[in-house]
N, C-alpha and C positions, 0 to 999 in steps of 0.2 A: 504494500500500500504506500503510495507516494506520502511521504512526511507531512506536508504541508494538511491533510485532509483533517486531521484530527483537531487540530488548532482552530480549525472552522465552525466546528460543532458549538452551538452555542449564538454565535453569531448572526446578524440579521443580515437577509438576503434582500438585493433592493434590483429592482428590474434596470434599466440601460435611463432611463429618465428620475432613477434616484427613489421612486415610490418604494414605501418598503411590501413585500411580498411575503415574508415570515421569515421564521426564523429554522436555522440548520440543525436540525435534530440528530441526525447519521447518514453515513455512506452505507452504499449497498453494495457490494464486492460478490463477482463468479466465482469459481469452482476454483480457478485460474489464481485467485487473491488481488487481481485486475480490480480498481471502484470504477464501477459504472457508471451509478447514480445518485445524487441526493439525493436524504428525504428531506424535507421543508416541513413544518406545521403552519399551517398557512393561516393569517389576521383569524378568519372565521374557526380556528382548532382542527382543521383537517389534516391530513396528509397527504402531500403532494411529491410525486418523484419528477427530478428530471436527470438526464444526461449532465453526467460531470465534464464533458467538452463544452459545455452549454455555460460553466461558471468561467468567472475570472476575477481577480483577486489581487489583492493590495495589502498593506498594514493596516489600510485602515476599512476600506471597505470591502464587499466579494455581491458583485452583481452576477444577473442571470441574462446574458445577453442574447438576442433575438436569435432565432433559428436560423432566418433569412444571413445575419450577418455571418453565422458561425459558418455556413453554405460559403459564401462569398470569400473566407479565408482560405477554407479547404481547396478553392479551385483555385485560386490564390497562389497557395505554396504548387500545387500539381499543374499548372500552368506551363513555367519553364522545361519542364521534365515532358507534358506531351507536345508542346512544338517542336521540342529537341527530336521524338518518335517521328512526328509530319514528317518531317525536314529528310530523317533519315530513309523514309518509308518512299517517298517521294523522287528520293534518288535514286532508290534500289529499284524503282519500276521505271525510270527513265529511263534509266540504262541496260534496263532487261535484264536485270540480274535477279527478278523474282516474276517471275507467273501472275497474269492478272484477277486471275482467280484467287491466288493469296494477296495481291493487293488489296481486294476489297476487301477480304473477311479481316486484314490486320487493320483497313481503315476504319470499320464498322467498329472493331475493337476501339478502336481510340477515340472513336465519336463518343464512345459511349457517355 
């Protein structure tokens, strides 16, 4: 379990606009020992989980930031790595050094 998660517990959870959303009750960790998820007791005393790639965190505060955003990093960092694949995919069928029939199915791949 990464260190930092424990330190959390305890502490209020505020969405990306600073509102608070509740407070961090536990992680929820696989078989693996991997945390997956918060749980939150949410303003109303419920129980809410989310994805622990969904927080982010400071000394002083640990917000839950938008899904939309968390998407937009991921493709983000995987970016440079599949233009680098175009780039190279694009050569090897220039030059007929691959079958076009495996051009598309590696291109369909990378669309993905």
């Amino acid at each position: 379990m990464n260190n930092v998660f424990p330190s959390l517990i305890g502490r209020t959870l505020k969405d990306e606009n600073g509102k608070e959303i509740g407070r961090i009750v536990s992680f929820i960790i696989d078989s693996s020992g991997n945390v997956r998820e918060v749980l939150i007791e949410s303003k109303s005393e419920m129980l809410v989980r989310y994805p622990v790639e969904r927080l982010k965190y400071s000394q002083e505060d640990v917000f839950l930031v938008f899904d939309v955003e968390r998407r937009v990093e991921e493709i983000c960092e995987k970016m440079p790595v599949l233009l680098k694949k175009r780039e190279i995919l694009e050569s090897l069928f220039k030059n007929k050094e691959i079958l076009p029939e495996i051009y598309e199915s590696l291109s369909a791949e990378i669309d993905k």
